[in-house]
PDB file of N, CA, C and O in Angstrom:
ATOM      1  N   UNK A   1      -4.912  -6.810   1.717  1.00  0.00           N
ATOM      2  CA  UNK A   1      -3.746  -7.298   1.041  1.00  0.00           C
ATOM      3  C   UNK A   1      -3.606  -8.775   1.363  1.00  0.00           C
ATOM      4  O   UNK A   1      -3.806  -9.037   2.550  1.00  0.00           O
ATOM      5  N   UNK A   2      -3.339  -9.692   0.655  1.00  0.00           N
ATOM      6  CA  UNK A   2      -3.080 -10.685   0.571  1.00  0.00           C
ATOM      7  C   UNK A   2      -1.777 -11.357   0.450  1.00  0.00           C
ATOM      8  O   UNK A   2      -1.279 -10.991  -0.615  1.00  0.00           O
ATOM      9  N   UNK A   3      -1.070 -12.109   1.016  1.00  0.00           N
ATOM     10  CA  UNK A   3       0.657 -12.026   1.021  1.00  0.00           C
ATOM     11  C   UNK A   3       0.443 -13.277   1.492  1.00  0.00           C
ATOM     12  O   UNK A   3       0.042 -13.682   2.583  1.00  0.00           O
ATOM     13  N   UNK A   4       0.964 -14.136  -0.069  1.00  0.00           N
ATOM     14  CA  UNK A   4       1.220 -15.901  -0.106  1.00  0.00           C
ATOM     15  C   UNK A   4      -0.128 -16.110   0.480  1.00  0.00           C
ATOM     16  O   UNK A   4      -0.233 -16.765   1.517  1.00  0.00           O
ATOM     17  N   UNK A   5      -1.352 -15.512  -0.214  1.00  0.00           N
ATOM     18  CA  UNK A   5      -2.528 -16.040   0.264  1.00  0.00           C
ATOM     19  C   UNK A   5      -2.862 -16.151   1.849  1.00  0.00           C
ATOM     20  O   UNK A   5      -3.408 -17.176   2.257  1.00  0.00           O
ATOM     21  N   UNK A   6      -2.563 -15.182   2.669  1.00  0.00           N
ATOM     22  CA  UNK A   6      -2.767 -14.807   3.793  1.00  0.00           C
ATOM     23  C   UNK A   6      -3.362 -13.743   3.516  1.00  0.00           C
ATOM     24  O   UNK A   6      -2.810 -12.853   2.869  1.00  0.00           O
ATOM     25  N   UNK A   7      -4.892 -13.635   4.073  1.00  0.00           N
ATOM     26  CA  UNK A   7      -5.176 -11.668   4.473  1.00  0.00           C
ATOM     27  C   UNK A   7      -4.376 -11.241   5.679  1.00  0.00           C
ATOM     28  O   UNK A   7      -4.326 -11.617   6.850  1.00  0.00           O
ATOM     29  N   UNK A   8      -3.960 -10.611   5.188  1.00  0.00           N
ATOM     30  CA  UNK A   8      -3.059  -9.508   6.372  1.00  0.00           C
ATOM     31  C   UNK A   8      -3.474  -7.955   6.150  1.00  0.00           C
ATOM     32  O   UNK A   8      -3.333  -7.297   7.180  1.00  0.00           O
ATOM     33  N   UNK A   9      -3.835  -7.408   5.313  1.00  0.00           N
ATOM     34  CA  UNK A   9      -4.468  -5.933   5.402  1.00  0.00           C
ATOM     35  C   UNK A   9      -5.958  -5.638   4.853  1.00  0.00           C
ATOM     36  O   UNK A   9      -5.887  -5.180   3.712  1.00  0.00           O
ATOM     37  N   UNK A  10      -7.396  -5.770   5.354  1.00  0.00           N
ATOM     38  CA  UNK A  10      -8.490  -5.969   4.943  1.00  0.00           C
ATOM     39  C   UNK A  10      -9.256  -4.641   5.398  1.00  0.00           C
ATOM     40  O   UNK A  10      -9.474  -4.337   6.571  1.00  0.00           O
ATOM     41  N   UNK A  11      -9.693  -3.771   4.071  1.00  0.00           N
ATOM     42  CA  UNK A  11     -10.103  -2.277   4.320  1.00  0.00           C
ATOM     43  C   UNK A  11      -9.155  -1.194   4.962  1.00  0.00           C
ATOM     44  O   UNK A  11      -9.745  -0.268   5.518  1.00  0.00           O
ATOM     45  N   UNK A  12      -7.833  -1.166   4.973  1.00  0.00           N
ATOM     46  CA  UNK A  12      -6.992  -0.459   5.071  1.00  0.00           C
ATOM     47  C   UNK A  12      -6.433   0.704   4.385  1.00  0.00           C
ATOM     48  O   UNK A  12      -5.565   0.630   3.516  1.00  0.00           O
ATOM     49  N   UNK A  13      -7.175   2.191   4.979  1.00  0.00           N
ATOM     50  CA  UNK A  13      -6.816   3.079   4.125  1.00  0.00           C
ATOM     51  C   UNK A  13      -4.977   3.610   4.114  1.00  0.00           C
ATOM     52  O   UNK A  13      -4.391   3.605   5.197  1.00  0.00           O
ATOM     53  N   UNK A  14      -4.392   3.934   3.133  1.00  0.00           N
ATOM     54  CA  UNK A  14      -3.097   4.539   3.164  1.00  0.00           C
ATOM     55  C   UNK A  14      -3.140   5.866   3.000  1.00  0.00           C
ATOM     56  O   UNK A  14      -3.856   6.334   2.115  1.00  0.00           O
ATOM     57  N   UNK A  15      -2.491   6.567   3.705  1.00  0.00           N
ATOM     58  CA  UNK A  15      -2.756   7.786   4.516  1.00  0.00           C
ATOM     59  C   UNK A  15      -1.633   8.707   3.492  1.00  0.00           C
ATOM     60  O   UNK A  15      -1.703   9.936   3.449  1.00  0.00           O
ATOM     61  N   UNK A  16      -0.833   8.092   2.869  1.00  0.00           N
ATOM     62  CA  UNK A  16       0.248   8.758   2.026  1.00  0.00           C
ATOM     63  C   UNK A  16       1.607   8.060   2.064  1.00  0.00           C
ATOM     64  O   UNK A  16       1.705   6.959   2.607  1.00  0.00           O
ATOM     65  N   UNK A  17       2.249   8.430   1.722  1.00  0.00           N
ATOM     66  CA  UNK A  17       3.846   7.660   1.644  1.00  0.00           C
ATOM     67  C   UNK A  17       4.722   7.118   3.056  1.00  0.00           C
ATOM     68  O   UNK A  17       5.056   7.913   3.935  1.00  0.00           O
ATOM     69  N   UNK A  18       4.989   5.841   3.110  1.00  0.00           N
ATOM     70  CA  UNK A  18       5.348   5.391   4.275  1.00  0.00           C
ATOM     71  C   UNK A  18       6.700   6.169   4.795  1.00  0.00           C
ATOM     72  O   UNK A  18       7.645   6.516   4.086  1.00  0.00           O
ATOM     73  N   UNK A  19       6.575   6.326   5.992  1.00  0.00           N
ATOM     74  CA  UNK A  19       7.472   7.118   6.590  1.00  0.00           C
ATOM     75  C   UNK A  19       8.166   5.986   7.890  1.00  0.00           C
ATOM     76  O   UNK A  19       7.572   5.269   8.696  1.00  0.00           O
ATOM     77  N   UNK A  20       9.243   6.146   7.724  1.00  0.00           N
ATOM     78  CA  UNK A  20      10.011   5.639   9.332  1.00  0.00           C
ATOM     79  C   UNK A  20       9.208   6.450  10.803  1.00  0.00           C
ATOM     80  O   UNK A  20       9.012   7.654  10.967  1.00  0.00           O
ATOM     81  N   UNK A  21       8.920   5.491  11.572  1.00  0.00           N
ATOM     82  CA  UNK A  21       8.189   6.166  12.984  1.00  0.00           C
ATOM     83  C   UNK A  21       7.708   7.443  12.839  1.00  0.00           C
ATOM     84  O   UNK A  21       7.953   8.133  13.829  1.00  0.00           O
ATOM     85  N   UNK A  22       7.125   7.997  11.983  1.00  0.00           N
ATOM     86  CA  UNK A  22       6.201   8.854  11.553  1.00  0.00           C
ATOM     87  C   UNK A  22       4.845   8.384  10.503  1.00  0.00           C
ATOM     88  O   UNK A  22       4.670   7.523   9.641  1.00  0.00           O
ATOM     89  N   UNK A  23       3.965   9.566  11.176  1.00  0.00           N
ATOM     90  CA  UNK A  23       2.733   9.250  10.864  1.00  0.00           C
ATOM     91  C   UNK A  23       2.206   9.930   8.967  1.00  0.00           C
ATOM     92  O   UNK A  23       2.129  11.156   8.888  1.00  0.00           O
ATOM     93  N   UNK A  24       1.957   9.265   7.894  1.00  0.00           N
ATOM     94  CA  UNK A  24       1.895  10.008   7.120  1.00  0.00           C
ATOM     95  C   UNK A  24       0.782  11.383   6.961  1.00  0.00           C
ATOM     96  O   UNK A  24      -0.141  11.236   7.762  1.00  0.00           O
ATOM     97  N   UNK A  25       0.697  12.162   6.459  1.00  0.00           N
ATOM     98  CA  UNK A  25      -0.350  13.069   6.103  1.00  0.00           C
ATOM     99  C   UNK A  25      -1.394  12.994   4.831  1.00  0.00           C
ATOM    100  O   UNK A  25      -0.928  13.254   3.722  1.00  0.00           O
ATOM    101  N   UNK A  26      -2.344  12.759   4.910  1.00  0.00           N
ATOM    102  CA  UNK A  26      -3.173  12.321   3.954  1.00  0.00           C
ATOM    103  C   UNK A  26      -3.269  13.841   2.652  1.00  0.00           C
ATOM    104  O   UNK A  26      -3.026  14.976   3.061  1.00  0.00           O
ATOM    105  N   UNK A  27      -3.488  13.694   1.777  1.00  0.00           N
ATOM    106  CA  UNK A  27      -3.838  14.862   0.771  1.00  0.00           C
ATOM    107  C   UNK A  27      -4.486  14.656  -0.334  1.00  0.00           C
ATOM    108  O   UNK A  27      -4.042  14.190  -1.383  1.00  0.00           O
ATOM    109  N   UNK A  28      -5.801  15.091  -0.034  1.00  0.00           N
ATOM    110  CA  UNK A  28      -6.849  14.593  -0.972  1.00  0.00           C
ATOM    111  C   UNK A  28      -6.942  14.826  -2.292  1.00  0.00           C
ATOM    112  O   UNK A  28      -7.728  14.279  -3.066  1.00  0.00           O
ATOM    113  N   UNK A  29      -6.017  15.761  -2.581  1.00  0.00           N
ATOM    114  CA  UNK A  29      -5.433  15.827  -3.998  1.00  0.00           C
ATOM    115  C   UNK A  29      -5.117  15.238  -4.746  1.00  0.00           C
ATOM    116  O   UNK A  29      -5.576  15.407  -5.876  1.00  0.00           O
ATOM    117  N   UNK A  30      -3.958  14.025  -4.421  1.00  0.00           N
ATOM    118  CA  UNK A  30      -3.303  12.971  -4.840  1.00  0.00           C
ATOM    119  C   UNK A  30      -4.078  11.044  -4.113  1.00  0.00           C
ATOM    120  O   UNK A  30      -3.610  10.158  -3.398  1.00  0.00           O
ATOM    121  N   UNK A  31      -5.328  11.241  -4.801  1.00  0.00           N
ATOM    122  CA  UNK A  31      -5.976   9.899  -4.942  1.00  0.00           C
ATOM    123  C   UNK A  31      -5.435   8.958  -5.337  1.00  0.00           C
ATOM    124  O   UNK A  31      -5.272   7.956  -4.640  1.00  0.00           O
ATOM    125  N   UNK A  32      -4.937   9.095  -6.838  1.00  0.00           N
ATOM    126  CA  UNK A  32      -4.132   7.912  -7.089  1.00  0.00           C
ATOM    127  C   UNK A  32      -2.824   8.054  -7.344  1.00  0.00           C
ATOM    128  O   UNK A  32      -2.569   9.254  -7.447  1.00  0.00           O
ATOM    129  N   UNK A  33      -1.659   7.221  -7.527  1.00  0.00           N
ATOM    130  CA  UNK A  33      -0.110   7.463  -8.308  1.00  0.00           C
ATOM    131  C   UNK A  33       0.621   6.234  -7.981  1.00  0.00           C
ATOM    132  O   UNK A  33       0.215   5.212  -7.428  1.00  0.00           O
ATOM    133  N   UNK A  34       1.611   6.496  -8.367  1.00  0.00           N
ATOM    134  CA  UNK A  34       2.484   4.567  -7.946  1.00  0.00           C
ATOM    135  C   UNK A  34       2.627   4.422  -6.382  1.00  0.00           C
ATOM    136  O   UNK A  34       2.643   5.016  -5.305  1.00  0.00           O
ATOM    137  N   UNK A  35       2.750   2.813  -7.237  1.00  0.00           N
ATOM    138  CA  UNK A  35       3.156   1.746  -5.588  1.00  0.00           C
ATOM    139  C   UNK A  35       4.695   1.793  -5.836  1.00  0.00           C
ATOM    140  O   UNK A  35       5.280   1.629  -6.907  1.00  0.00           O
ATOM    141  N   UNK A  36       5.281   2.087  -4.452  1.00  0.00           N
ATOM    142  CA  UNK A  36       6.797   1.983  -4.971  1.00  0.00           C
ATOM    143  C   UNK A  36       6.814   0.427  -3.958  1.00  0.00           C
ATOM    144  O   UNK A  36       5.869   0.245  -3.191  1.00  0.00           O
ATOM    145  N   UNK A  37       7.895  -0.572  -4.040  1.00  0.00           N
ATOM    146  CA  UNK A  37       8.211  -1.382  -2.863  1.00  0.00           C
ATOM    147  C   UNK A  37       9.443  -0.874  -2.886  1.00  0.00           C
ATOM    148  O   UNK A  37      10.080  -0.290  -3.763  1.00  0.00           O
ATOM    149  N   UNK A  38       9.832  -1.382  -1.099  1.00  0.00           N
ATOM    150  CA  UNK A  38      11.234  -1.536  -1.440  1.00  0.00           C
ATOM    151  C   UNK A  38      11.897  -2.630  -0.896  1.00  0.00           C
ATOM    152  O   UNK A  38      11.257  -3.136   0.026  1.00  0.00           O
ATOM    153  N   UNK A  39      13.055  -3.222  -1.169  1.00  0.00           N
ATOM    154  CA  UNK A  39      13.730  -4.355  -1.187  1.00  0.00           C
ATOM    155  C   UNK A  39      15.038  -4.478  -0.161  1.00  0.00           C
ATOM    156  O   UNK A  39      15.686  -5.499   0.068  1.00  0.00           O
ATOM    157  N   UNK A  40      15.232  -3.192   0.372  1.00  0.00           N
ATOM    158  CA  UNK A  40      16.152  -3.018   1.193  1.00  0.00           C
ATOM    159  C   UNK A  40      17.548  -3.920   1.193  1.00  0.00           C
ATOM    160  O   UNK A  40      18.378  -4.127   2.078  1.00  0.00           O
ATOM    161  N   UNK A  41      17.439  -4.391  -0.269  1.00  0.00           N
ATOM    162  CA  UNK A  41      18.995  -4.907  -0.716  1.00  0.00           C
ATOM    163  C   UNK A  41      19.203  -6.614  -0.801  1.00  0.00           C
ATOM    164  O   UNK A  41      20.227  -7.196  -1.157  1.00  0.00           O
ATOM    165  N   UNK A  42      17.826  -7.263  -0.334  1.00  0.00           N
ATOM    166  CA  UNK A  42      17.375  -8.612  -0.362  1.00  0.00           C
ATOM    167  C   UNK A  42      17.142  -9.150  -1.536  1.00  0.00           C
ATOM    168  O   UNK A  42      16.611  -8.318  -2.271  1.00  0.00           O
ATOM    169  N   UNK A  43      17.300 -10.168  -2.046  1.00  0.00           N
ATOM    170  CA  UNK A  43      17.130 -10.858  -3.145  1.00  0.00           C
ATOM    171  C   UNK A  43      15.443 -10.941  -3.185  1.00  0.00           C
ATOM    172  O   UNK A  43      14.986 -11.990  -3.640  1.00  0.00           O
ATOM    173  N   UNK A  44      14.727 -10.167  -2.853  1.00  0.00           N
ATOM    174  CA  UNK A  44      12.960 -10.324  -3.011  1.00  0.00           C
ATOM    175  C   UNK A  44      12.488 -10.094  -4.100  1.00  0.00           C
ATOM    176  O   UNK A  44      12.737  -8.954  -4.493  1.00  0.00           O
ATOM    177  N   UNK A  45      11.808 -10.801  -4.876  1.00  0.00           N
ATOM    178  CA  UNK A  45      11.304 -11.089  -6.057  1.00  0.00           C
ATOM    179  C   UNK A  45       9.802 -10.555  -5.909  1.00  0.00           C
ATOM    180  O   UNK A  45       9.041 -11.358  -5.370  1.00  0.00           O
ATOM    181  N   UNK A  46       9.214  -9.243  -6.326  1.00  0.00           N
ATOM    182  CA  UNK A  46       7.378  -9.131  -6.463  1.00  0.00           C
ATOM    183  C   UNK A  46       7.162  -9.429  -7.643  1.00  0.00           C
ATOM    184  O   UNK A  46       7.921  -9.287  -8.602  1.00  0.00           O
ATOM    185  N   UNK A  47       5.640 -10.047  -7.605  1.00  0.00           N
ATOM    186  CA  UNK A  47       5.078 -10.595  -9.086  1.00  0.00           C
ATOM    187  C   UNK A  47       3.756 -10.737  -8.919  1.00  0.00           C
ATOM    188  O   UNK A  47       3.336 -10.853  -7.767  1.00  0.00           O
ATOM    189  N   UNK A  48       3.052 -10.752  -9.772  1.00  0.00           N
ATOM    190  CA  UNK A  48       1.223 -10.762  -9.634  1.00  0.00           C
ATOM    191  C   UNK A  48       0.750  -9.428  -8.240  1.00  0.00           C
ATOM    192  O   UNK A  48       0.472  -9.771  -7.091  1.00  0.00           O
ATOM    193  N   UNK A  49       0.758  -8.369  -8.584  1.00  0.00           N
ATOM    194  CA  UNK A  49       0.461  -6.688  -7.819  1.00  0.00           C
ATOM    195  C   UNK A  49      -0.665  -7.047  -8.513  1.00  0.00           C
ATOM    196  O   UNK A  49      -0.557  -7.261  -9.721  1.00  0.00           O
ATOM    197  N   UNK A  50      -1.853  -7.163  -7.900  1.00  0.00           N
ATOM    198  CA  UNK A  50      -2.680  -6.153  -8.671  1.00  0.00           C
ATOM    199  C   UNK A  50      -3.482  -5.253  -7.463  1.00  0.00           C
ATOM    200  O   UNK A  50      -3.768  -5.541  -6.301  1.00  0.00           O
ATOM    201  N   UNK A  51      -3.722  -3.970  -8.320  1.00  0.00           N
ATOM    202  CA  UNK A  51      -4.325  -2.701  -7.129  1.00  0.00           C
ATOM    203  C   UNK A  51      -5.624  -2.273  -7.963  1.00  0.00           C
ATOM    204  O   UNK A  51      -5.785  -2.010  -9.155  1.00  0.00           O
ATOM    205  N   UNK A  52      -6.362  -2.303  -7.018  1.00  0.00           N
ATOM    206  CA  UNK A  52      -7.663  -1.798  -7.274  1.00  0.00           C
ATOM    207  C   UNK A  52      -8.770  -1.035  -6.279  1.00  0.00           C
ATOM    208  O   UNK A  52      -9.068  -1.456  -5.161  1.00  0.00           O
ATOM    209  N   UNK A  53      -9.278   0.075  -6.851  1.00  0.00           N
ATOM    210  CA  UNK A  53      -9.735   1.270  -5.789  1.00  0.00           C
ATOM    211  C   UNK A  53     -11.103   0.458  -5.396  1.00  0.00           C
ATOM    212  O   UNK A  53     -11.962  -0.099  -6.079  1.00  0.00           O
ATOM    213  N   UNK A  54     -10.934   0.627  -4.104  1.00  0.00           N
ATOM    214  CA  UNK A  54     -11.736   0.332  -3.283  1.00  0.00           C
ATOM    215  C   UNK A  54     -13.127   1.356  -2.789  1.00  0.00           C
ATOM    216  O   UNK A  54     -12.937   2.480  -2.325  1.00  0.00           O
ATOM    217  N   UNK A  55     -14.450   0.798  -2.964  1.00  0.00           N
ATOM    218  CA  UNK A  55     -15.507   1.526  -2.302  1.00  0.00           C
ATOM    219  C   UNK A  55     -15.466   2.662  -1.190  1.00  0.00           C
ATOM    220  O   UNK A  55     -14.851   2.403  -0.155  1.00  0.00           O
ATOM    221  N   UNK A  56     -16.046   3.841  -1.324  1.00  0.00           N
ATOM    222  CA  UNK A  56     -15.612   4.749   0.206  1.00  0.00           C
ATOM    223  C   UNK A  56     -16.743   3.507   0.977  1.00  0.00           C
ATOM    224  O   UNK A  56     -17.522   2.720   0.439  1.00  0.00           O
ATOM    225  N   UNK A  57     -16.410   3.762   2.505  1.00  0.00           N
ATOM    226  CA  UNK A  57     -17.199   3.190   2.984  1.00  0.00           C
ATOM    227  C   UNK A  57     -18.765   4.337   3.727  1.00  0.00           C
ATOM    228  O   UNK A  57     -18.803   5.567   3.776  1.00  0.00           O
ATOM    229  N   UNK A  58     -19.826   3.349   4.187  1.00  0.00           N
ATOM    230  CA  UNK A  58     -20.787   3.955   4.316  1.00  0.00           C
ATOM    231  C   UNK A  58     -20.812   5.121   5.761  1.00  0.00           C
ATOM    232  O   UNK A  58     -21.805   5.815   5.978  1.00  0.00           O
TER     233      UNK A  58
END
């Protein structure tokens, strides 16, 4: 992931839906579906997302 042109997340799998101090559970069922963000009530503006599936690795 890239944020204001910083790498900050490079080959990072997501395990399932972010959880508060819990760990998510992966389910190989559901490969793809939406990105939700959230804004937690801040004036934060997202623009230019783009997502694209990444290689399994070797």
């Amino acid at each position: 992931m890239l944020w204001n042109g910083v790498l900050v997340q490079n080959h990072t799998a997501s395990l399932g839906p972010m959880q508060h101090r819990a760990v998510a559970t992966y389910n190989s069922r559901e490969t793809t579906g939406p990105i939700l963000l959230q804004t937690h009530g801040s004036a934060v503006r997202f623009r230019n997302i783009w997502v694209r599936p990444l290689k399994p690795a070797p």
